[in-house]
C-alpha positions as CSV (number, residue, x, y, z in Angstrom):
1,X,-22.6,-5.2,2.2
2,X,-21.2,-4.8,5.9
3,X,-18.1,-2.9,6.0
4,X,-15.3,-5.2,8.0
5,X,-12.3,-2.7,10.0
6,X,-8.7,-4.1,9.8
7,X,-6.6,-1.9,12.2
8,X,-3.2,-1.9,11.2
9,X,-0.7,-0.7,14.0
10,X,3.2,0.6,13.4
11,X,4.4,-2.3,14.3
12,X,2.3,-4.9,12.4
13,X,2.7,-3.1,10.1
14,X,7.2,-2.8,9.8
15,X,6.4,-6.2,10.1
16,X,4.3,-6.5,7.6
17,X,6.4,-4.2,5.1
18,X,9.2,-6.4,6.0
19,X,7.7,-10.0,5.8
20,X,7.2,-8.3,1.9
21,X,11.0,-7.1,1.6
22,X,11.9,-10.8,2.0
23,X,9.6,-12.0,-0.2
24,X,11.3,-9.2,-2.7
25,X,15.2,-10.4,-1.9
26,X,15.5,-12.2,-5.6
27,X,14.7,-9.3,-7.2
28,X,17.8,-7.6,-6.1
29,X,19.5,-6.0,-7.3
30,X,16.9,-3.1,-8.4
31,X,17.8,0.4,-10.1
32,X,15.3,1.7,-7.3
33,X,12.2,2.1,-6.2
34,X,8.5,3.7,-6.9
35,X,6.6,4.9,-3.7
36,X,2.9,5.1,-5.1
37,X,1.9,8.2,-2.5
38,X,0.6,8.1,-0.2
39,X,0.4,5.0,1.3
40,X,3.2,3.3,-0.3
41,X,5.7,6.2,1.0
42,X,6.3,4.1,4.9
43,X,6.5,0.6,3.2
44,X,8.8,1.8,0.5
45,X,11.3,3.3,2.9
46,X,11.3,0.1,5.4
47,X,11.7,-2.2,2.0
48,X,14.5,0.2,0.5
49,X,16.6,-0.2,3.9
50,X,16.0,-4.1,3.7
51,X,17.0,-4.5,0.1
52,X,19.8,-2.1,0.6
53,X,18.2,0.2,-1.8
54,X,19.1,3.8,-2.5
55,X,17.0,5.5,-5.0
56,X,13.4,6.1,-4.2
57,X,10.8,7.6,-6.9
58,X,7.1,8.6,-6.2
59,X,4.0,8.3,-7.9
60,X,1.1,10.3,-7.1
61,X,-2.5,9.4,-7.9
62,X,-5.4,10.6,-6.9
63,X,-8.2,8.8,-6.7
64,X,-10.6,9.5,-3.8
65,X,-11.0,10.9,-0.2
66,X,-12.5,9.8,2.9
67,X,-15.9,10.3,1.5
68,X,-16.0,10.0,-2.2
69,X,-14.0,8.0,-5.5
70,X,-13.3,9.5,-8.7
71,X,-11.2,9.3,-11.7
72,X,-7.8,8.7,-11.3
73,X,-5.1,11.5,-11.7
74,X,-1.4,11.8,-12.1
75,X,-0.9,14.3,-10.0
76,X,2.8,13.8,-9.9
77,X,4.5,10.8,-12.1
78,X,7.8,8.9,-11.5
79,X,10.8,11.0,-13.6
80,X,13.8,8.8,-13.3
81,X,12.1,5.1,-13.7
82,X,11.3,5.4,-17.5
83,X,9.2,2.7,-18.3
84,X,9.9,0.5,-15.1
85,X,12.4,-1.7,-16.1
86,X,14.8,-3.1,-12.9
87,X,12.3,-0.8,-10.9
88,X,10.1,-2.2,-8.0
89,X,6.8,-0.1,-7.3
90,X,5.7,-0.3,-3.3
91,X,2.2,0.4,-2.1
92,X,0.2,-0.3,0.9
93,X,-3.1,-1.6,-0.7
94,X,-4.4,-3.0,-3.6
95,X,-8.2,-2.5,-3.1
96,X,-10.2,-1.9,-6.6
97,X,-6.9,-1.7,-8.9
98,X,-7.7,1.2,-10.0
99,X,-4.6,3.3,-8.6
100,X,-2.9,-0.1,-9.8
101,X,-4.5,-0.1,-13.1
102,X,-2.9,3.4,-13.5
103,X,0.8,3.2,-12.2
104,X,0.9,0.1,-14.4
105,X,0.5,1.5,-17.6
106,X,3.4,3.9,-16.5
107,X,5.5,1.6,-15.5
108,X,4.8,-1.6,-17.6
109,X,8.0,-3.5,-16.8
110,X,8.1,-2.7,-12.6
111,X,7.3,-5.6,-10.3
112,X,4.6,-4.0,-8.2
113,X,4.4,-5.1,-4.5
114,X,1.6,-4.3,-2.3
115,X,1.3,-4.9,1.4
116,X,-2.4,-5.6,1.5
117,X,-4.5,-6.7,-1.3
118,X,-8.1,-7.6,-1.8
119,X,-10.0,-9.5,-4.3
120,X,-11.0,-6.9,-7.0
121,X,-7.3,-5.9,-7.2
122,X,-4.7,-8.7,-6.2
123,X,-4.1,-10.3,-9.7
124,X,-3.3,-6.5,-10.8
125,X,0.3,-6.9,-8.5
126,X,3.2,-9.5,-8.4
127,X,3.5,-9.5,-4.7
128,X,1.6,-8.9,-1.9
129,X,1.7,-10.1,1.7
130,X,-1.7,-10.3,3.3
131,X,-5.1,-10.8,1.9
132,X,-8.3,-9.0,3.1
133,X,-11.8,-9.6,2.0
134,X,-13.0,-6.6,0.2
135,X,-15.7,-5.9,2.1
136,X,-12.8,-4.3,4.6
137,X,-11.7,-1.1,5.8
138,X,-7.9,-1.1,6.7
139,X,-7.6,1.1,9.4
140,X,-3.8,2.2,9.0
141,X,-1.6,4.1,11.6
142,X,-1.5,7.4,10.0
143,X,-5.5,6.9,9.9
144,X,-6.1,6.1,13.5
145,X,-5.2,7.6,16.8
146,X,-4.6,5.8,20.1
147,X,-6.8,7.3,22.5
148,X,-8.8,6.4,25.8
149,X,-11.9,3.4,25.4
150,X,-14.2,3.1,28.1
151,X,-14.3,0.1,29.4
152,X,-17.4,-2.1,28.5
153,X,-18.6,-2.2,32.1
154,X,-18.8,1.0,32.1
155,X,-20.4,1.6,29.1
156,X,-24.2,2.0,29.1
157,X,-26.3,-1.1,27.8
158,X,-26.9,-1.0,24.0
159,X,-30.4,-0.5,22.8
């Protein structure tokens, strides 16, 4: 299967985070909410300002790196949202649902929200704002760097 790139920049994606918020608005008001780390941490901070909303938790799973997946692990789970209940949990992607799988059976009564979701892991969340096919690779802003690009003119034929 041909891997797709989705680059995600800063500002697509505050808008992106906040296009969510409004979806969240009738959930308010919430005792707080989960940041699933790391990707969730920047989306949960823009939706906690847009809801108004003061405390922020974490959840850390690890599930892979750049190169390889494995078995989930709590490496550090939420303390003050007990079993989820008036709690809203905030990640950047849903790809597999396996990190969603996870924080879910924490936190059984949170509404998990999601930025991006694909196929394999979209029914796993109540809210999400933009759909990928799973065959892509978001490209996110703390992933990427801007730097120089030849242009194609320049650039010598392709074999």
């Amino acid at each position: 299967m041909a891997t797709h790139y989705y680059t995600v920049t800063w500002d697509q994606l505050h808008r992106d985070a906040r296009a969510l918020a409004w979806r969240l608005m009738p959930l308010r008001p919430l005792a707080g909410i989960v940041a699933v780390t790391r990707g969730g941490l920047i989306p949960a901070a823009i939706i906690a300002r847009e809801l108004d909303v003061r405390l922020i938790e974490s959840v850390s799973i690890v599930t892979y790196d750049e190169e390889n997946m494995g078995e989930p692990k709590v490496t550090k789970p939420p303390v003050a949202a007990g079993d989820g209940e008036g709690f809203l949990i905030v990640d950047d992607l849903v790809d597999t649902g396996t990190t969603a799988r996870v924080v879910r059976g924490l936190l059984p009564k949170a509404h998990f929200a999601c930025v991006y979701a694909k196929p394999l892991g979209k029914d796993l969340v109540d809210s999400f704002v933009t759909e990928v096919s799973q065959d892509t690779w978001i490209l996110f802003p703390w992933d990427t760097e801007p730097q120089f690009s030849v242009p194609l003119a320049k650039r010598p034929p392709a074999a």
